[in-house]
mmCIF file of the N, C-alpha and C atoms, coordinates in Angstrom:
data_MODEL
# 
_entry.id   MODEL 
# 
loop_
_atom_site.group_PDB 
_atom_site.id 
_atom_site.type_symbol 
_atom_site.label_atom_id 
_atom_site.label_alt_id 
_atom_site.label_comp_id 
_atom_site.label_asym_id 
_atom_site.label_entity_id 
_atom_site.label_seq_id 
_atom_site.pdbx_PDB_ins_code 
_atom_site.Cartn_x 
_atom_site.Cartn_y 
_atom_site.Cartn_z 
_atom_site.occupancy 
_atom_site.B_iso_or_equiv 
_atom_site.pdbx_formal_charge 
_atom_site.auth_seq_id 
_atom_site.auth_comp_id 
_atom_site.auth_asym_id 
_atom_site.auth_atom_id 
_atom_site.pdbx_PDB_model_num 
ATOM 1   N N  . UNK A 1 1  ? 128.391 71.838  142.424 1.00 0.00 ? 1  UNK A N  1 
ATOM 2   C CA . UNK A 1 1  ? 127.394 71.742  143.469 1.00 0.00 ? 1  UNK A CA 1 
ATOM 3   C C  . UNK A 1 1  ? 127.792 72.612  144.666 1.00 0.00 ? 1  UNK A C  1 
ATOM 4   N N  . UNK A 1 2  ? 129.149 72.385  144.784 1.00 0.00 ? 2  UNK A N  1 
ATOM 5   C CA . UNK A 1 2  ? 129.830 73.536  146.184 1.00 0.00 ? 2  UNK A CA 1 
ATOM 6   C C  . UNK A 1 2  ? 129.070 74.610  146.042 1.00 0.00 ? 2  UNK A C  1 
ATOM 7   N N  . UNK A 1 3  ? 129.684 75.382  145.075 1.00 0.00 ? 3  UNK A N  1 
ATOM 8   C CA . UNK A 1 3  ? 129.443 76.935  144.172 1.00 0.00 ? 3  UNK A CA 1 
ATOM 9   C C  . UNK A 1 3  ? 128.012 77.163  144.360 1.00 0.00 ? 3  UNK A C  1 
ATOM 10  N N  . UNK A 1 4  ? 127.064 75.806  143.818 1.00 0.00 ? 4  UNK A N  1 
ATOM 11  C CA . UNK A 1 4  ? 125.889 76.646  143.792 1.00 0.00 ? 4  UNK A CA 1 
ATOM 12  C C  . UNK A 1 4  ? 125.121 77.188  145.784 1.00 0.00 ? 4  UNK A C  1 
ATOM 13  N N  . UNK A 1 5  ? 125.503 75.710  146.384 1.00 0.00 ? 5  UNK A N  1 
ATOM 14  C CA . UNK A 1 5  ? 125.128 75.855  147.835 1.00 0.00 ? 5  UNK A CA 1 
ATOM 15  C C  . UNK A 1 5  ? 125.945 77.315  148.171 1.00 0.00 ? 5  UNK A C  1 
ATOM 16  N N  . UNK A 1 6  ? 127.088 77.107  148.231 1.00 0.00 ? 6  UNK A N  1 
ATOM 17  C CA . UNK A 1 6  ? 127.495 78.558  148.682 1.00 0.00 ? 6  UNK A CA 1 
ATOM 18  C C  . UNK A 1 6  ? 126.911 79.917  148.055 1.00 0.00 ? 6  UNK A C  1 
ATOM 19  N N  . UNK A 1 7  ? 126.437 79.969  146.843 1.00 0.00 ? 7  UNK A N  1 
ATOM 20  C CA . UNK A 1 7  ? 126.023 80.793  146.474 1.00 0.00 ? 7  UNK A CA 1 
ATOM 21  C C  . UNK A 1 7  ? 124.550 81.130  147.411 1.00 0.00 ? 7  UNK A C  1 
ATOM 22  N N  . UNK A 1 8  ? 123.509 80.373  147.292 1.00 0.00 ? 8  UNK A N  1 
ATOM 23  C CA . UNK A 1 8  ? 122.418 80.633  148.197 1.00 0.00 ? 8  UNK A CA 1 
ATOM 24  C C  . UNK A 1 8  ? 123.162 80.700  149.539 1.00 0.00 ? 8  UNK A C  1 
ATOM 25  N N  . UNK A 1 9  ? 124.110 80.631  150.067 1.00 0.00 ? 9  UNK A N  1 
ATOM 26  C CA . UNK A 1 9  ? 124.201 80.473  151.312 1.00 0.00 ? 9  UNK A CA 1 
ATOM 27  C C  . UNK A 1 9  ? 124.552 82.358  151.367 1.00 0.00 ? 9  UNK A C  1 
ATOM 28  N N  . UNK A 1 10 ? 125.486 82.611  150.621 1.00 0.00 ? 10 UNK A N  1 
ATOM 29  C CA . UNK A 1 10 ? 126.003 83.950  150.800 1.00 0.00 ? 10 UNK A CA 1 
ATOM 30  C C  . UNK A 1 10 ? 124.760 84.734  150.183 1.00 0.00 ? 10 UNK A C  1 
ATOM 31  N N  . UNK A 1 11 ? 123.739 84.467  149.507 1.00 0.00 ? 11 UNK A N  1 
ATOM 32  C CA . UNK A 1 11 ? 122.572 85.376  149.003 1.00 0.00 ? 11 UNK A CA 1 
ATOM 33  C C  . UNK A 1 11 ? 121.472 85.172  150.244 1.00 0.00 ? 11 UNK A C  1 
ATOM 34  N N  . UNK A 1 12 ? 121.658 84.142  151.162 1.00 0.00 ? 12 UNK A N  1 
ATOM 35  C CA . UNK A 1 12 ? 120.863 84.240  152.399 1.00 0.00 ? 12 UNK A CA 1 
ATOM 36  C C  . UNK A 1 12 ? 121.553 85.480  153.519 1.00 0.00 ? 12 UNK A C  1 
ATOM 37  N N  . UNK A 1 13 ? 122.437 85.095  153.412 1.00 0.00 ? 13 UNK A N  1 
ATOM 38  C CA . UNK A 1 13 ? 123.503 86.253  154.226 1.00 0.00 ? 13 UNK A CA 1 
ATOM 39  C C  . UNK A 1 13 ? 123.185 87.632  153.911 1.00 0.00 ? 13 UNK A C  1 
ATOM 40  N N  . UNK A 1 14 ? 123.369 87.708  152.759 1.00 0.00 ? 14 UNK A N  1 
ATOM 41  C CA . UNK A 1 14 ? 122.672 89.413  152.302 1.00 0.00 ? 14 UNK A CA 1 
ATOM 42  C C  . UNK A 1 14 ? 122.039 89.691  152.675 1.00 0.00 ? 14 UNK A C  1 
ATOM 43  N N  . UNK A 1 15 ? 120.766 88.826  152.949 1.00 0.00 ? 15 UNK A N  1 
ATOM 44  C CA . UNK A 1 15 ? 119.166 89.393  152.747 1.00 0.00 ? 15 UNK A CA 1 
ATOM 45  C C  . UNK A 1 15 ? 118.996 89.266  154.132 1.00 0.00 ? 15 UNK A C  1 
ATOM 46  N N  . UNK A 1 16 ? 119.485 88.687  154.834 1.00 0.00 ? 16 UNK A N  1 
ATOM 47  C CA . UNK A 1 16 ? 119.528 88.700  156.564 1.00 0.00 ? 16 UNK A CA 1 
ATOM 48  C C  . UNK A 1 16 ? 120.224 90.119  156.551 1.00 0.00 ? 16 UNK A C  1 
ATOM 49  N N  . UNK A 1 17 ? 121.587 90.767  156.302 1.00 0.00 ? 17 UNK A N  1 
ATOM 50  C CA . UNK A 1 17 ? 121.821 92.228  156.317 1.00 0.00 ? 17 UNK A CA 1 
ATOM 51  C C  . UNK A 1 17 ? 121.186 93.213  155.807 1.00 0.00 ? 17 UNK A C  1 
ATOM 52  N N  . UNK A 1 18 ? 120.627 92.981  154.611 1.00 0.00 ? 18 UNK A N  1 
ATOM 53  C CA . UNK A 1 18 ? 119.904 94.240  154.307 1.00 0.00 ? 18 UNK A CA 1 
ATOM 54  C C  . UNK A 1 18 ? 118.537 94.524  155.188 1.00 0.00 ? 18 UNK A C  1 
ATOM 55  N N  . UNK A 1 19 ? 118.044 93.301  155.807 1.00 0.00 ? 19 UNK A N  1 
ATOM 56  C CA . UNK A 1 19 ? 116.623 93.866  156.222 1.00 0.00 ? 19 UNK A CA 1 
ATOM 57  C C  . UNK A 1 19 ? 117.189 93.948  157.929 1.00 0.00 ? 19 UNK A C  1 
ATOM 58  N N  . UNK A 1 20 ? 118.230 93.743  158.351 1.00 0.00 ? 20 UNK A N  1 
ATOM 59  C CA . UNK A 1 20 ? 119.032 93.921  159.565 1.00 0.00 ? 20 UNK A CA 1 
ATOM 60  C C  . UNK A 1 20 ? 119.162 95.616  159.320 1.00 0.00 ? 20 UNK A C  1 
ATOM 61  N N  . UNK A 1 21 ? 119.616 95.537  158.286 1.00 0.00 ? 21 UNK A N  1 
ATOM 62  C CA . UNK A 1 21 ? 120.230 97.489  158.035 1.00 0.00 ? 21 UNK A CA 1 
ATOM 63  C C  . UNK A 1 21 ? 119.140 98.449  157.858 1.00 0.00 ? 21 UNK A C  1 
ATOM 64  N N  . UNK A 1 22 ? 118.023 97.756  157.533 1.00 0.00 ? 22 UNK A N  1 
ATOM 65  C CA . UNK A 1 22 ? 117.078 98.859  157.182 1.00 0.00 ? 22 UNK A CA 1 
ATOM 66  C C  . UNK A 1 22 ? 116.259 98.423  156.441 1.00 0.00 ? 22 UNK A C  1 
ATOM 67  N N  . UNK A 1 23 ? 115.968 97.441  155.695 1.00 0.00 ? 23 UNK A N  1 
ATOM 68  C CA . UNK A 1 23 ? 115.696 96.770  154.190 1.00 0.00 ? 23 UNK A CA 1 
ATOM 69  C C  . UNK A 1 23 ? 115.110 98.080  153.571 1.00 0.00 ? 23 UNK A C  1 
ATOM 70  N N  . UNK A 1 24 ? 113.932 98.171  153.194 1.00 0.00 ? 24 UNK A N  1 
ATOM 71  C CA . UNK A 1 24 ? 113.961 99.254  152.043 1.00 0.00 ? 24 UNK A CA 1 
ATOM 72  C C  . UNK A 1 24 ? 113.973 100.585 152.013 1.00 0.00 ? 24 UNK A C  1 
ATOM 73  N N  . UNK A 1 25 ? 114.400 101.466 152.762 1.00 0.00 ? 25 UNK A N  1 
ATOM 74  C CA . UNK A 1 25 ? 115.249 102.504 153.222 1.00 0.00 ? 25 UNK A CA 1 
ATOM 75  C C  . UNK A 1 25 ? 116.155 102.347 152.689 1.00 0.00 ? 25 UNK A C  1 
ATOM 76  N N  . UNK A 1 26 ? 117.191 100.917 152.843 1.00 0.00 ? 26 UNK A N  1 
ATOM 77  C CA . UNK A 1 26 ? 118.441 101.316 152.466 1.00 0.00 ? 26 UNK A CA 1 
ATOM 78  C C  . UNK A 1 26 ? 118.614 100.621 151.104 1.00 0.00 ? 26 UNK A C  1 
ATOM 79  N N  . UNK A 1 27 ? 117.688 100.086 150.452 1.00 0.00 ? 27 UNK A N  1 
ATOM 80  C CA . UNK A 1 27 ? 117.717 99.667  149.370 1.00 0.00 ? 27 UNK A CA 1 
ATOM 81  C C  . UNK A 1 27 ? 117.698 100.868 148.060 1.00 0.00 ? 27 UNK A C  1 
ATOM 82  N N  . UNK A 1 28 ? 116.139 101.898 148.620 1.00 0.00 ? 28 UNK A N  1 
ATOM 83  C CA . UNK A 1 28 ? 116.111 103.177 148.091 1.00 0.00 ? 28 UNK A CA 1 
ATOM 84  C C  . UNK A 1 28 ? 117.319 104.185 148.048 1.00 0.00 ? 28 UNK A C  1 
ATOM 85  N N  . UNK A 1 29 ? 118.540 104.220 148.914 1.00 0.00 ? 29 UNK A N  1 
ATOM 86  C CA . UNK A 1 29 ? 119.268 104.965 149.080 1.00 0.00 ? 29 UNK A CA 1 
ATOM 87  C C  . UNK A 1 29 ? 120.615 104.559 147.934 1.00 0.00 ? 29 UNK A C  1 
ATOM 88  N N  . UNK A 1 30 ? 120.373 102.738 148.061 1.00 0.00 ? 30 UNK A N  1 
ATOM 89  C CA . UNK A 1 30 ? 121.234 102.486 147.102 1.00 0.00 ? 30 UNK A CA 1 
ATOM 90  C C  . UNK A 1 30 ? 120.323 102.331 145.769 1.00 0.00 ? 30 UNK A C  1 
ATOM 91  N N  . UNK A 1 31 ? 119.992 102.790 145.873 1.00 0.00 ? 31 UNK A N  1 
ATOM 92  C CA . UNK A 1 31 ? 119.141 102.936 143.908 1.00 0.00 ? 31 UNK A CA 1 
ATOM 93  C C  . UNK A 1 31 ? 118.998 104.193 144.202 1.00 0.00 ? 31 UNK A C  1 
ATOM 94  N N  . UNK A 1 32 ? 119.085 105.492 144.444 1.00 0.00 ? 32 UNK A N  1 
ATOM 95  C CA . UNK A 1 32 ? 119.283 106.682 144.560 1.00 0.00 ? 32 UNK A CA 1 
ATOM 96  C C  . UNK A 1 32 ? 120.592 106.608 143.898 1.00 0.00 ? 32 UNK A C  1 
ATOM 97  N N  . UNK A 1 33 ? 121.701 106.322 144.460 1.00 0.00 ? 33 UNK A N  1 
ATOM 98  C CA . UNK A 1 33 ? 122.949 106.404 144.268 1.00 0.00 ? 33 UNK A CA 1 
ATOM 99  C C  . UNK A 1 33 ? 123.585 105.865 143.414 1.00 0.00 ? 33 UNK A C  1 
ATOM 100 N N  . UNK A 1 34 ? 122.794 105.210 142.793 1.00 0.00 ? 34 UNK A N  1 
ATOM 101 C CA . UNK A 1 34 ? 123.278 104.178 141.391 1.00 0.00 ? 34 UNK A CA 1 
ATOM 102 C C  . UNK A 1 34 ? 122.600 105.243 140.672 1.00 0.00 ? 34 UNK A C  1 
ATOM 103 N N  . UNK A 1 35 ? 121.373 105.507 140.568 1.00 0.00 ? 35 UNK A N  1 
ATOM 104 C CA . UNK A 1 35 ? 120.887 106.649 139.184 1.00 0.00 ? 35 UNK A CA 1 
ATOM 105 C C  . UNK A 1 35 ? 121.895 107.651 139.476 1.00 0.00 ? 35 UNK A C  1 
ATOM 106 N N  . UNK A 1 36 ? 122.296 108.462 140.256 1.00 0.00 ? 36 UNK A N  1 
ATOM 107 C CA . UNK A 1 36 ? 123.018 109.448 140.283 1.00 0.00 ? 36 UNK A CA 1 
ATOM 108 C C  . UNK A 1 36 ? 124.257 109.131 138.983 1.00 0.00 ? 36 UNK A C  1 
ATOM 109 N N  . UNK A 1 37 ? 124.850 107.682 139.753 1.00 0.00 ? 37 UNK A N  1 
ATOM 110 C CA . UNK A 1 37 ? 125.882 107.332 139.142 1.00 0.00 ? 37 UNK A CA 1 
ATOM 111 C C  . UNK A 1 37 ? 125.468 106.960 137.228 1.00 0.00 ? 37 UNK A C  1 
ATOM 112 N N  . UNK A 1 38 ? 124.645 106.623 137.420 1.00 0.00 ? 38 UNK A N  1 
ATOM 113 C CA . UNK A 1 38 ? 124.487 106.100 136.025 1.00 0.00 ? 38 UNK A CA 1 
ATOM 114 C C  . UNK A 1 38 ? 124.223 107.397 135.305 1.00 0.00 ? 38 UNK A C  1 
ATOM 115 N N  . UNK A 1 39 ? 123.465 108.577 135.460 1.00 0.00 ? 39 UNK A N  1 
ATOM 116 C CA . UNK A 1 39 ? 123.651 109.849 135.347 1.00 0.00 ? 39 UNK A CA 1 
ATOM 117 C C  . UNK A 1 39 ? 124.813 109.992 134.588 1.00 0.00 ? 39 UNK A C  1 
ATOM 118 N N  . UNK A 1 40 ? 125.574 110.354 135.451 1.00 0.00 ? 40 UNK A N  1 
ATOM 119 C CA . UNK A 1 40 ? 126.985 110.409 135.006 1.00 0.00 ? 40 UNK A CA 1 
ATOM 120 C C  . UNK A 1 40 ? 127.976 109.494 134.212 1.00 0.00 ? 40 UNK A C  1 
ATOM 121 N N  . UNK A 1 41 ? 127.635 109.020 134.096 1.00 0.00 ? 41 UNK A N  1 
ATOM 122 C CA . UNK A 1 41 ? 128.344 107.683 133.302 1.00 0.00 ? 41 UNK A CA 1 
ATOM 123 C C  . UNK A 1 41 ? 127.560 107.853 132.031 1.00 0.00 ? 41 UNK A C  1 
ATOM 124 N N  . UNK A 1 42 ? 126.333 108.260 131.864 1.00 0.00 ? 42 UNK A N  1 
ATOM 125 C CA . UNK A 1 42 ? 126.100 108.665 130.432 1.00 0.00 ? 42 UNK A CA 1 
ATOM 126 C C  . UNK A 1 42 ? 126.810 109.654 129.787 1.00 0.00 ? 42 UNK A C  1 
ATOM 127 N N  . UNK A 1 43 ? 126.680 110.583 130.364 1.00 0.00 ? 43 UNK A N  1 
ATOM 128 C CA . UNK A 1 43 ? 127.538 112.104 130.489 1.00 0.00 ? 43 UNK A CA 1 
ATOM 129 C C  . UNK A 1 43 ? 128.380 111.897 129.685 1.00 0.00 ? 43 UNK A C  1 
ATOM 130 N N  . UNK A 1 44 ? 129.367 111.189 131.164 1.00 0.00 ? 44 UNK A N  1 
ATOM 131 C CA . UNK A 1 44 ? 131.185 110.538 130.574 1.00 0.00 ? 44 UNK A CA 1 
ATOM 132 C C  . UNK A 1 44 ? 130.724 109.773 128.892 1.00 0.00 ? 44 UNK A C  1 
ATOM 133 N N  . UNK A 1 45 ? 130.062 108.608 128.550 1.00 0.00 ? 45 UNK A N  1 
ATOM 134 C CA . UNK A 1 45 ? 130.015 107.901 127.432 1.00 0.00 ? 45 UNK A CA 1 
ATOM 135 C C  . UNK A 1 45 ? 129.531 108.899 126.643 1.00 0.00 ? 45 UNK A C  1 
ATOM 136 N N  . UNK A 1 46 ? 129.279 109.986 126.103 1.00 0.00 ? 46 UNK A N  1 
ATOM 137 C CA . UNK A 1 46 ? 129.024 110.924 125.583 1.00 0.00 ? 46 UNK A CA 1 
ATOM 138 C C  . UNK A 1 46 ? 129.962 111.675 124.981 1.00 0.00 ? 46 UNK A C  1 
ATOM 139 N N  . UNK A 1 47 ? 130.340 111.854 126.061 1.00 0.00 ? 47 UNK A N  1 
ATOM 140 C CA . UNK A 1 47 ? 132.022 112.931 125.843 1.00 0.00 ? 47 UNK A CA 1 
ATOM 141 C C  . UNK A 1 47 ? 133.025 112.105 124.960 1.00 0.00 ? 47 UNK A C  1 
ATOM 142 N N  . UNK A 1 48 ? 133.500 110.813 126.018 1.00 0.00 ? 48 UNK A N  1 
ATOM 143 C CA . UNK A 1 48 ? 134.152 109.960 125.060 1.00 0.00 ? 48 UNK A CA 1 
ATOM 144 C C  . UNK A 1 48 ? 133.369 109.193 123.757 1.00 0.00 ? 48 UNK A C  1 
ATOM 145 N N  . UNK A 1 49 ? 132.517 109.091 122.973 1.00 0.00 ? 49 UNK A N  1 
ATOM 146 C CA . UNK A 1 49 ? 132.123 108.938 122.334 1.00 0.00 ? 49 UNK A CA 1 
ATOM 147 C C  . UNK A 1 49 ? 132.451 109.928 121.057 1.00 0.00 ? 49 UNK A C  1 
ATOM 148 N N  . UNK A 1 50 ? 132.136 111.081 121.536 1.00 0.00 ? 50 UNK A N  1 
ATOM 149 C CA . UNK A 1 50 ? 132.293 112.440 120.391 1.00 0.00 ? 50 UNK A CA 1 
ATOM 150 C C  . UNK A 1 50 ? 134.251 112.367 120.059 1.00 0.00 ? 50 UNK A C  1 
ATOM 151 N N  . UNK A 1 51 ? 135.018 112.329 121.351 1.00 0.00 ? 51 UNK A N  1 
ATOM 152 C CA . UNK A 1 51 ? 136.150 112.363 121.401 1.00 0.00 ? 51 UNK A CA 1 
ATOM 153 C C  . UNK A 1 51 ? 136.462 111.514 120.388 1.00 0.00 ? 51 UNK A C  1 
ATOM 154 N N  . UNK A 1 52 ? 135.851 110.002 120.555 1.00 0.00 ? 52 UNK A N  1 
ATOM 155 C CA . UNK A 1 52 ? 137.030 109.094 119.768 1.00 0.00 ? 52 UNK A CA 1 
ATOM 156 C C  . UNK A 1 52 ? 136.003 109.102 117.820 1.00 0.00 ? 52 UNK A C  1 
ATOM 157 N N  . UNK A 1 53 ? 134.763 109.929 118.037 1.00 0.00 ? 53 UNK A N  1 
ATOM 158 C CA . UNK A 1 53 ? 134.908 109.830 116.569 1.00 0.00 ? 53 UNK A CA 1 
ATOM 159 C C  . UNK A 1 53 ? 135.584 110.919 116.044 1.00 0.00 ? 53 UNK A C  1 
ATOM 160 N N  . UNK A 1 54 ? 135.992 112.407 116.890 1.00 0.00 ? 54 UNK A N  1 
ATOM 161 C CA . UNK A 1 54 ? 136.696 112.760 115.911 1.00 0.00 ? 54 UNK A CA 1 
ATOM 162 C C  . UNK A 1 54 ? 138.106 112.518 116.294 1.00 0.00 ? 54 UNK A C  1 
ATOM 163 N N  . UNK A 1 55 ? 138.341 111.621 116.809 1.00 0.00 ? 55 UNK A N  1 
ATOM 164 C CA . UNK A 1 55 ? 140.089 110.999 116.721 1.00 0.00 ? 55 UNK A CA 1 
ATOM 165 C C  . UNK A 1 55 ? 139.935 109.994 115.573 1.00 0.00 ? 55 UNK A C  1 
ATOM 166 N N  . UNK A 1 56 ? 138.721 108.942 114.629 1.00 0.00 ? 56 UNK A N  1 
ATOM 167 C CA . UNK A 1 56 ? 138.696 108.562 113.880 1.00 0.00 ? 56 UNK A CA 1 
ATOM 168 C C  . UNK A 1 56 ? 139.064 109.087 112.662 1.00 0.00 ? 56 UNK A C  1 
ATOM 169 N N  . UNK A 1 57 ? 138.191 110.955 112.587 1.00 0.00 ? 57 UNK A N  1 
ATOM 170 C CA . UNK A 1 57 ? 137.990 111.207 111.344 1.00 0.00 ? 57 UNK A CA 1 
ATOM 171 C C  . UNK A 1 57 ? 139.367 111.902 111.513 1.00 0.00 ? 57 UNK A C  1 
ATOM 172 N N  . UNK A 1 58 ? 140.011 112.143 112.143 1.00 0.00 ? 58 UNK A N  1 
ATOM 173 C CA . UNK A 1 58 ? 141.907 112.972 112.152 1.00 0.00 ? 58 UNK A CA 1 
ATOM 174 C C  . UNK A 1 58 ? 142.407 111.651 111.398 1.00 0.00 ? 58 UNK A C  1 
ATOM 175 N N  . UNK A 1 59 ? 142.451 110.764 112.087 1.00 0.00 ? 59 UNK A N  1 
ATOM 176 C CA . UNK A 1 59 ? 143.136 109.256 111.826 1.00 0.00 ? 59 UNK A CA 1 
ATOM 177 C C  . UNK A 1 59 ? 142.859 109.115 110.193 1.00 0.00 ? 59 UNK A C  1 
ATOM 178 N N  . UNK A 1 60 ? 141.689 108.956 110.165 1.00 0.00 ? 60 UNK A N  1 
ATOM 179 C CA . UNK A 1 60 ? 141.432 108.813 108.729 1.00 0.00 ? 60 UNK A CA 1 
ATOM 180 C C  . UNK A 1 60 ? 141.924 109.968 107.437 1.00 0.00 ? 60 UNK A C  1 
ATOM 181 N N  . UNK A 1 61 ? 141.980 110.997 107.733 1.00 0.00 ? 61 UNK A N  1 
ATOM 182 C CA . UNK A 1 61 ? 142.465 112.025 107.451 1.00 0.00 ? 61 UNK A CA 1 
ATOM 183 C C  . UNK A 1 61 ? 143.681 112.139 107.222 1.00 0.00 ? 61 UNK A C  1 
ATOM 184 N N  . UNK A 1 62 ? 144.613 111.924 108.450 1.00 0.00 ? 62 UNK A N  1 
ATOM 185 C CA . UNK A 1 62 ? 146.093 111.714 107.924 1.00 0.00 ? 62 UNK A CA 1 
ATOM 186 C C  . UNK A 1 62 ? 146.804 110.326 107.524 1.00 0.00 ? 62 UNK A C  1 
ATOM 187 N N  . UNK A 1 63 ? 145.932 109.193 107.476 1.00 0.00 ? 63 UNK A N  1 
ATOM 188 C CA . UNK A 1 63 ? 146.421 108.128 106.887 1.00 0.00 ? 63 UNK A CA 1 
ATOM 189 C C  . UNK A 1 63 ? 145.599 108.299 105.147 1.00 0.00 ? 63 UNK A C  1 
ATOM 190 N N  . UNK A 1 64 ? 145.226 108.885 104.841 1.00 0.00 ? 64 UNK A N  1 
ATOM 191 C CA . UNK A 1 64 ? 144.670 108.972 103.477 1.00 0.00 ? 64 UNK A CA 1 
ATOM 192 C C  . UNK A 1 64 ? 145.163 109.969 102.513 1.00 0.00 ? 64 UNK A C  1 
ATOM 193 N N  . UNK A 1 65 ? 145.981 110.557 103.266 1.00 0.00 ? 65 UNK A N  1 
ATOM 194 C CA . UNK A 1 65 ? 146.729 111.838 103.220 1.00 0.00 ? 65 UNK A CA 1 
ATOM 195 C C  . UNK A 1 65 ? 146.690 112.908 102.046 1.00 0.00 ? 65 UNK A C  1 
ATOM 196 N N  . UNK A 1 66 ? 145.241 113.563 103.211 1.00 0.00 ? 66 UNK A N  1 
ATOM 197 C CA . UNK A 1 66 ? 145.024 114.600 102.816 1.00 0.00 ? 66 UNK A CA 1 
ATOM 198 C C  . UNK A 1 66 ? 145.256 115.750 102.986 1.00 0.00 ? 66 UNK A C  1 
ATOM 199 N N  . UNK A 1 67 ? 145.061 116.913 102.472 1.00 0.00 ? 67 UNK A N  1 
ATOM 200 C CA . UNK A 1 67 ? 146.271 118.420 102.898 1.00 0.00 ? 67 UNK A CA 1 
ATOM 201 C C  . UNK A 1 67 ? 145.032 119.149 103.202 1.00 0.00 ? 67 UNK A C  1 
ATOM 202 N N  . UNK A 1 68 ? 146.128 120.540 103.866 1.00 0.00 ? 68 UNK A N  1 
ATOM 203 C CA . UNK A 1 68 ? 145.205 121.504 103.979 1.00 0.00 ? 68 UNK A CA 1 
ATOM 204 C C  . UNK A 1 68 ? 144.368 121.758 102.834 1.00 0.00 ? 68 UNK A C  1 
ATOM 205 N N  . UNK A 1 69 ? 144.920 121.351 101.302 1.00 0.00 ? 69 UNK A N  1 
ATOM 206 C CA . UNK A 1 69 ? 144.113 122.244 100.369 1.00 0.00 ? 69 UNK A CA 1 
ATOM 207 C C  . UNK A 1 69 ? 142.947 121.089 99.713  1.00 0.00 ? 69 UNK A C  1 
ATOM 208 N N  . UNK A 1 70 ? 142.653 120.129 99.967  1.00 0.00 ? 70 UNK A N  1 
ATOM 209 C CA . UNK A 1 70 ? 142.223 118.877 99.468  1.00 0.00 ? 70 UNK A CA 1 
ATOM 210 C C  . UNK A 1 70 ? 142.383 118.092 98.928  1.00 0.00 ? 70 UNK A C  1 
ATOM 211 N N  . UNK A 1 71 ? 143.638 117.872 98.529  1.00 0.00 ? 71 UNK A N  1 
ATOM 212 C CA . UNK A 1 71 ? 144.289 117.047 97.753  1.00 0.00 ? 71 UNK A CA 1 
ATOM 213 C C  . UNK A 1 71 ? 144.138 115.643 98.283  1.00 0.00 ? 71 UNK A C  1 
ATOM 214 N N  . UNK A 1 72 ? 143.902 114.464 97.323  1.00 0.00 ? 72 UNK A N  1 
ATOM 215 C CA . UNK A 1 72 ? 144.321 113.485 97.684  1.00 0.00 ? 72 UNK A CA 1 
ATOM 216 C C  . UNK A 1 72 ? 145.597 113.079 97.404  1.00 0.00 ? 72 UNK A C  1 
ATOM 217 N N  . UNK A 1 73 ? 145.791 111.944 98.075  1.00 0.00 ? 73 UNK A N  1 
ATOM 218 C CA . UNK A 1 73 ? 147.024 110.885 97.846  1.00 0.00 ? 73 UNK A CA 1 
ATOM 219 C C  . UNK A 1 73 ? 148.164 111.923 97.806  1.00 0.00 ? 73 UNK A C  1 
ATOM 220 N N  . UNK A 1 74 ? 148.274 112.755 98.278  1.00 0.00 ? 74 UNK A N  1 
ATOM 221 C CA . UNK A 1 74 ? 149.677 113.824 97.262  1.00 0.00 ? 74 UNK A CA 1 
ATOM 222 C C  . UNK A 1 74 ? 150.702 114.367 98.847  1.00 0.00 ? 74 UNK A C  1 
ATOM 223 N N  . UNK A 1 75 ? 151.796 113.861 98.328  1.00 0.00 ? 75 UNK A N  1 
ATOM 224 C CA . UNK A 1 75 ? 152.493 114.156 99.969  1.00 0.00 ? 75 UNK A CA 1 
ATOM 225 C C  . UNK A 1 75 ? 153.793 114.661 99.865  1.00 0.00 ? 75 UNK A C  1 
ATOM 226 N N  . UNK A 1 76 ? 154.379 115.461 100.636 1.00 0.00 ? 76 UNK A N  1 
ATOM 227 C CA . UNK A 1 76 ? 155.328 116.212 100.434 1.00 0.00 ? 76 UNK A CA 1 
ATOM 228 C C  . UNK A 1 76 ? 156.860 115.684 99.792  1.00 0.00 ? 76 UNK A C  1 
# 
């Protein structure tokens, strides 16, 4: 019961600052700045995405152990 009162209490608090700061001016500026960010964060999940599948197919590759010439199972 604490948790939840404090919770509305600190979500009353916000909303008294944001429309103190500007309300939707500065709401737009922070959703400007989140797409930017999220932008980029696709980007990044992209990159690392490609990265770790071909760190899979290496992985898989030298635990199955295969050679330059195609051989399976066959190891020095």
């Amino acid at each position: 019961m604490f948790r939840f009162l404090f919770g509305v209490f600190v979500g009353i608090i916000l909303a008294f600052l944001l429309i103190y700061c500007g309300g939707g001016k500065t709401v737009k500026k922070v959703g400007e700045g989140l797409t930017e960010t999220g932008k980029r964060m696709e980007m990044l999940e992209g990159e690392i995405s490609k990265e770790k599948d071909d760190l899979w197919k290496g992985m898989k590759k030298k635990f199955s152990g295969e050679e330059k010439d195609g051989r399976k199972g066959v190891s020095n």
